[in-house]
ZAZA-427213 format. One record per residue (C-alpha): x, y, z; residue in one letter. Coordinates in steps of 0.5 Angstrom, whole numbers. Layout:
REM residues N
PT  east north    up r
PT     X     Y     Z A
...
END
This chain:
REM residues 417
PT  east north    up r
PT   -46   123    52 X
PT   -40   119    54 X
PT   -40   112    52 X
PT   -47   113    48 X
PT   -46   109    41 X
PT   -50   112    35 X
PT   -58   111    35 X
PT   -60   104    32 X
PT   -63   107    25 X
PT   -71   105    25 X
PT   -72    99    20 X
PT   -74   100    13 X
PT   -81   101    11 X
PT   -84    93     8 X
PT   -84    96     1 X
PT   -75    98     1 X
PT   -73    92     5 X
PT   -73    87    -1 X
PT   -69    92    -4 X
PT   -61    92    -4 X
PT   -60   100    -2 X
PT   -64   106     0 X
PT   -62   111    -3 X
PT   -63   118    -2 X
PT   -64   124    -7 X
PT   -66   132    -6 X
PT   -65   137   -12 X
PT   -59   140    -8 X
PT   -54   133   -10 X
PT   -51   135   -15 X
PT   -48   130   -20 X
PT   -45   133   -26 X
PT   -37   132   -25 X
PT   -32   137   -26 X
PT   -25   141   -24 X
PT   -23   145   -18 X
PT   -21   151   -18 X
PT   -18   155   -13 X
PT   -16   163   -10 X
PT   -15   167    -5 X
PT   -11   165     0 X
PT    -8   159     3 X
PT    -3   160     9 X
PT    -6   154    12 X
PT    -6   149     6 X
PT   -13   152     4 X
PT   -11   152    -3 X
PT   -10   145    -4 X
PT    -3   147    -8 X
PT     3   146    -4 X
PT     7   148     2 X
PT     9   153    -2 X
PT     3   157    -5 X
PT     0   162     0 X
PT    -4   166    -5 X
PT    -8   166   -12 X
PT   -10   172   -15 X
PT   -13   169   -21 X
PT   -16   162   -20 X
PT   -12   155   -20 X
PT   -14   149   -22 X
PT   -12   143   -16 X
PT    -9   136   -18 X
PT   -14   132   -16 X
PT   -16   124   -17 X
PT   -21   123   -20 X
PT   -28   128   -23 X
PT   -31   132   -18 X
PT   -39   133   -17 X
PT   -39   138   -10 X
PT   -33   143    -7 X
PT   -35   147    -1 X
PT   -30   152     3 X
PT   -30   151    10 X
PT   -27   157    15 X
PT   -20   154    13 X
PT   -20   148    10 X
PT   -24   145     4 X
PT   -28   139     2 X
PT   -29   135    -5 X
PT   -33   130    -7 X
PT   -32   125   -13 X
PT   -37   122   -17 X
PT   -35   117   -15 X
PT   -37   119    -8 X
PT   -30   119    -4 X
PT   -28   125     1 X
PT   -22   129    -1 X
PT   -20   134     5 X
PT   -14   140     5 X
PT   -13   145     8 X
PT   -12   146    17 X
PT   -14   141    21 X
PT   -12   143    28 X
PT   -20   141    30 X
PT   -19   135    26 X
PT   -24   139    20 X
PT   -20   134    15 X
PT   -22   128    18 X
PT   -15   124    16 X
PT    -9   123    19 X
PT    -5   128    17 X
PT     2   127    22 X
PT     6   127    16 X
PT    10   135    16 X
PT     6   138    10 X
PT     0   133     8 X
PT    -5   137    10 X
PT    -4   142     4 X
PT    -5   138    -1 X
PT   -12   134    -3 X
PT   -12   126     1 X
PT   -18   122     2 X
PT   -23   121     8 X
PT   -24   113     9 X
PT   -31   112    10 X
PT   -35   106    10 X
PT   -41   107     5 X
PT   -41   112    -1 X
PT   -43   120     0 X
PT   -48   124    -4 X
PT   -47   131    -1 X
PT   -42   135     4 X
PT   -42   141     8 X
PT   -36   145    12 X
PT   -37   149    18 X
PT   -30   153    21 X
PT   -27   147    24 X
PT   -32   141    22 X
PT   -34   137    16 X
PT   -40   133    15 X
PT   -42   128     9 X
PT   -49   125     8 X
PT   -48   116     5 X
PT   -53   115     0 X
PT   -58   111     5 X
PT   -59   116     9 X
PT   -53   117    14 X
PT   -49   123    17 X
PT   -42   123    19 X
PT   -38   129    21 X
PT   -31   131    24 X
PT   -27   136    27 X
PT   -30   140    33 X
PT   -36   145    34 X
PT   -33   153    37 X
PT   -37   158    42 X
PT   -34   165    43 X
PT   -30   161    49 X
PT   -28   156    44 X
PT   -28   149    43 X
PT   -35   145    45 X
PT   -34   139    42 X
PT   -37   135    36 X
PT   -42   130    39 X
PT   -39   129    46 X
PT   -38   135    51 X
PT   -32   138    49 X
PT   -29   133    46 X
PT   -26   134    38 X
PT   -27   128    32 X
PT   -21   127    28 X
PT   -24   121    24 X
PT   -31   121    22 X
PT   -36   119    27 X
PT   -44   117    26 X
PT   -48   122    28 X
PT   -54   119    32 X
PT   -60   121    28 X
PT   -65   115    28 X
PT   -69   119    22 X
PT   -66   118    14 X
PT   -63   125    13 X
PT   -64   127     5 X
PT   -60   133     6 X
PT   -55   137    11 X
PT   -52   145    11 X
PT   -46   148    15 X
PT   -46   154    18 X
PT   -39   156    23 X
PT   -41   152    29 X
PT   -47   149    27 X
PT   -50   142    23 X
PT   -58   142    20 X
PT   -60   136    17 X
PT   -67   135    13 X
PT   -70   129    13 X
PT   -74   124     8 X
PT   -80   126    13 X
PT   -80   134    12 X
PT   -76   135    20 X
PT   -70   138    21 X
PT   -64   137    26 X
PT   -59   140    28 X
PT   -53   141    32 X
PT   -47   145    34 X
PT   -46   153    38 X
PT   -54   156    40 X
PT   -51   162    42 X
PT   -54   167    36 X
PT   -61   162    35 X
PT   -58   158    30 X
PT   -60   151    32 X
PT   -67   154    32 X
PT   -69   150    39 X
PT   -64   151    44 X
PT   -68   158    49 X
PT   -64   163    50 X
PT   -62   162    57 X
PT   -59   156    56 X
PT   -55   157    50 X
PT   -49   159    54 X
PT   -47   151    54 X
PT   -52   149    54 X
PT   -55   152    62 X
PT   -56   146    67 X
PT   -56   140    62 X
PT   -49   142    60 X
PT   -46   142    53 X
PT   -51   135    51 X
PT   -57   140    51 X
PT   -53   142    45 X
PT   -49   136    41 X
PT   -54   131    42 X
PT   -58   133    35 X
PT   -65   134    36 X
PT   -72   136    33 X
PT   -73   143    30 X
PT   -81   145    34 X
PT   -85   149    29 X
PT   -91   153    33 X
PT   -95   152    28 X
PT  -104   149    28 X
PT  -101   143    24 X
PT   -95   140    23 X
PT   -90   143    18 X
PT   -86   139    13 X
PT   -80   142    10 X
PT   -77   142     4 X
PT   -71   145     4 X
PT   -66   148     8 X
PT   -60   153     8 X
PT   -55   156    14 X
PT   -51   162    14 X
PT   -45   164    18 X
PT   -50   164    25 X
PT   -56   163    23 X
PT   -62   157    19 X
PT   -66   159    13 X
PT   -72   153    11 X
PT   -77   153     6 X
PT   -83   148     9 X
PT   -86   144     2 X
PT   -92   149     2 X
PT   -88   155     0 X
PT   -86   159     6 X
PT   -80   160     9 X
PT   -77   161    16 X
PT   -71   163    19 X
PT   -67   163    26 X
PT   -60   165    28 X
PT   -58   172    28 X
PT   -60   178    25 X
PT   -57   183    28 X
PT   -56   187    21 X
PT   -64   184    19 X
PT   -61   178    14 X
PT   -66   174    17 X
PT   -71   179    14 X
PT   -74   180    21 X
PT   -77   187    22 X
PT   -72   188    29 X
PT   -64   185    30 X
PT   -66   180    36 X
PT   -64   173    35 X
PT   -69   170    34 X
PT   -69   162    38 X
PT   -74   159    35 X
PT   -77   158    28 X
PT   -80   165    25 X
PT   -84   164    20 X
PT   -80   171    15 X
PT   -85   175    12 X
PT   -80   179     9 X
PT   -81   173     3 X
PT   -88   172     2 X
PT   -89   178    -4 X
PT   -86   175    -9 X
PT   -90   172   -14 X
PT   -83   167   -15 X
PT   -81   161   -11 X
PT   -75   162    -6 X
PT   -70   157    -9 X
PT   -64   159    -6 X
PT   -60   162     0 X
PT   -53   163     3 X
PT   -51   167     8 X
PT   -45   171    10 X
PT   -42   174    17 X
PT   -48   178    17 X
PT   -52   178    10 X
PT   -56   174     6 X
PT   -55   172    -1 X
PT   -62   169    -5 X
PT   -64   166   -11 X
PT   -71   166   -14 X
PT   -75   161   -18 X
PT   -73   166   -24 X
PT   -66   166   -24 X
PT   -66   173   -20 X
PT   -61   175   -14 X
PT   -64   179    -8 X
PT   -59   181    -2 X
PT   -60   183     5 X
PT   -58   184    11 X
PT   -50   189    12 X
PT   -48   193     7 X
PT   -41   194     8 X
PT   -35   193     3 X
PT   -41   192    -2 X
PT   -44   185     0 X
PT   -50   186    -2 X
PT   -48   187    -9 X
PT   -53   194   -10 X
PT   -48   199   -12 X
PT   -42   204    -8 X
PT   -46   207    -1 X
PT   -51   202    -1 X
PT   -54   200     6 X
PT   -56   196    11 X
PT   -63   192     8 X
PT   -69   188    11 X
PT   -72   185     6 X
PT   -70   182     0 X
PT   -68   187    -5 X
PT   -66   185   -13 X
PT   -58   185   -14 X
PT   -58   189   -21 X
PT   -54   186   -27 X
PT   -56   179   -26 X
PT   -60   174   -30 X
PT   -61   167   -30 X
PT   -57   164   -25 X
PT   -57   158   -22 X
PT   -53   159   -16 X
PT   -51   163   -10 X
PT   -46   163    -5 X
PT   -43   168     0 X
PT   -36   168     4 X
PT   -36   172    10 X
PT   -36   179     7 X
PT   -36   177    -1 X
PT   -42   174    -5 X
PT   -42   170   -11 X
PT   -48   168   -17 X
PT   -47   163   -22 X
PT   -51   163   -29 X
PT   -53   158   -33 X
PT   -49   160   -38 X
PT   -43   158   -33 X
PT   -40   165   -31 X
PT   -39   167   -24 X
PT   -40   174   -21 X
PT   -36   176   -15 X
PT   -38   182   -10 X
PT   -36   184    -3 X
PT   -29   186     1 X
PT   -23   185    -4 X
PT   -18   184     2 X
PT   -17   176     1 X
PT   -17   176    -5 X
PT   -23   172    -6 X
PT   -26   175   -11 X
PT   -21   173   -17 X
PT   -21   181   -19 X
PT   -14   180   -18 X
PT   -14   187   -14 X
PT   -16   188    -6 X
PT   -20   193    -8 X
PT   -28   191    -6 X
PT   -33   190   -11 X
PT   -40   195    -9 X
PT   -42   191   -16 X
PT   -43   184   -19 X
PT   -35   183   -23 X
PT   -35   177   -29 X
PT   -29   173   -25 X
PT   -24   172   -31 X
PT   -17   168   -31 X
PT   -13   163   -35 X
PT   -16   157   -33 X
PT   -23   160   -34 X
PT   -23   162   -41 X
PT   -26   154   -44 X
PT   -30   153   -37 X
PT   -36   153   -35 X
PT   -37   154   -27 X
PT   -43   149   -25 X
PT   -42   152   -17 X
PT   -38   157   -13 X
PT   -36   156    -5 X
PT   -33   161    -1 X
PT   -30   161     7 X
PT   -26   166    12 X
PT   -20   168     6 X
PT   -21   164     0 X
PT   -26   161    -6 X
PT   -27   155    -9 X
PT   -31   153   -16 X
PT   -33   148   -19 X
PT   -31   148   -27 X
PT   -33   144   -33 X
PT   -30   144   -40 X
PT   -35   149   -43 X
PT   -39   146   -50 X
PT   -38   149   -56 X
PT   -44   150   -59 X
END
């Protein structure tokens, strides 16, 4: 959309415009401040720690200005936001995922601030994008979206943002989640929409003849952010959404919940392994007794949280993703992780998963290689493991982030009781 500026925001509803802000607010903004750990490895400055560091067994904590409420790992890069709502960015920016200047031989390894005009509540990371969502409403992103034949641009064709750039959305939007190449974002009104690569369903609105670059109309079909369309008798309003390396997951605000993207080994839930184009609403979730809170997907699993503090895997079983035990297999519905209770929190990297209690110990499981699960060993984790080390001993950890070969938590100073 060459020469497109961003769409003019509607204007405020009568009783918000004497008001000096909107701000927006959702359950996922998180506001409790503390340190950044980090682990894995860091060849391209992922680690935050310096040219020099190129792994971390256990975790290590990055110097970083002030307290941090929300750290996300993008593919190779990761994000953190202050409570003070400023970006700070590190790690590779060869598509501009950093969204700063980073010229200068070495700057990218180490945390740099992201200028942006208003403050931000929430971010997202993708494998070479970043998006933040300003406390009116507002979406900015940078960096570039990818296909399995490259770079497709942001919200121009072809097209990479090493800045931040204005999405053009004319709705508020109270909430976004990134998956590998692609943006969702929920509105104060209960819509979704999204952005970014279509191949596998993803976006949830882009026909499967036309998700190869968008068919006749080209690339526009897929940057220009555009509603999600529910086939349903009545309009259904959502609540919350999540996203998994290539597919979407949304909770409507009466309870169900629907999905689109891959699933190729089942982690949709859906019964076959077509890529589903369009919203489905999963009946793989509807027996539960407890609400679904909670969702992270991997390359090819999904990891989710009930309203009881439960984890259930499903989806590929390889290297122990699942978290169910040596020699587990494939799953097509939700199935309980063993050995854990009370958390508050799930996360998955490509093939590693993790769940926070509300106690503040982290549990790692899944593929060893990366070092990513804090084991200190390449062995894989069939089973949930305590993640341990220097820096956590007087830690709570409040949320776990993990990319393509490393992880990231947020910790705070643990209470003493």
């Amino acid at each position: 959309m060459p020469g497109k500026k961003a769409a003019k925001r509607p204007s405020p509803p009568e009783e918000i415009k004497s008001s000096k802000k909107v701000r927006v607010s959702h359950s996922s903004h998180r506001k409790q401040a503390g340190q950044v750990l980090v682990l894995g490895q860091g060849d391209v400055g992922q680690l935050g720690l310096g040219e020099d560091v190129m792994e971390r067994k256990k975790p290590a904590l990055v110097p970083l200005p002030e307290p941090i409420v929300q750290a996300e790992a993008g593919g190779m890069h990761t994000v953190c936001l202050s409570a003070s709502g400023t970006i700070y960015t590190f790690g590779c920016n060869d598509e501009g995922a950093l969204g700063r200047d980073t010229a200068e031989e070495g700057s990218e390894t180490t945390p740099a601030k992201v200028e942006l005009p208003e403050k931000v509540v929430q971010v997202s990371a993708g494998d070479s994008h970043t998006a933040a969502l300003t406390e009116d409403g507002r979406v900015y992103i940078w960096g570039s979206f990818r296909d399995n034949n490259g770079v497709i641009g942001l919200l121009e064709p072809m097209k990479k943002c090493t800045l931040p750039v204005q999405v053009p959305v004319e709705e508020t939007v109270i909430k976004i989640a990134s998956g590998n190449d692609h943006l969702v974002m929920l509105t104060l009104n209960g819509d979704l929409f999204s952005s970014g690569c279509g191949e596998q369903g993803q976006l949830g609105r882009v026909p499967e003849r036309f998700t190869n670059r968008g068919g006749r109309k080209g690339l526009k079909r897929l940057l220009e952010p555009q509603i999600v369309q529910v086939r349903s008798r009545g309009r259904v309003h959502f609540k919350d959404v999540f996203c998994g390396a290539y597919f979407t997951f949304a909770v409507s605000k009466d309870g169900h919940v629907y999905g689109f993207g891959l699933s190729n080994y089942h982690q949709l839930g859906t019964s076959g392994t077509n890529s589903c184009f369009a919203p489905v609403k999963l009946t793989a979730f509807k027996n539960s007794t407890t609400s679904w809170v909670g969702f992270s997907g991997g390359q090819h699993h999904t990891i989710c949280l009930d309203s009881e503090g439960k984890v259930f895997g499903l989806g590929r079983a390889e290297y122990g993703r699942l978290g169910l035990g040596q020699g587990a297999e494939e799953k097509s519905e939700p199935t309980l992780v063993p050995g854990l209770v009370d958390v508050q929190v799930v996360a998955c990297g490509a093939s590693v998963s993790f769940a926070v209690t509300k106690q503040g110990a982290v549990f790692a499981w899944g593929m060893g290689t990366n070092l990513q699960l804090g084991t200190g060993e390449e062995e894989d984790e069939w089973s949930p493991v305590e993640m341990k080390g220097k820096q956590l001993e007087k830690c709570a950890v409040l949320s776990v982030s993990s990319g393509g070969q490393h992880t990231v938590l947020l910790v705070t100073e643990k209470q003493e009781s």
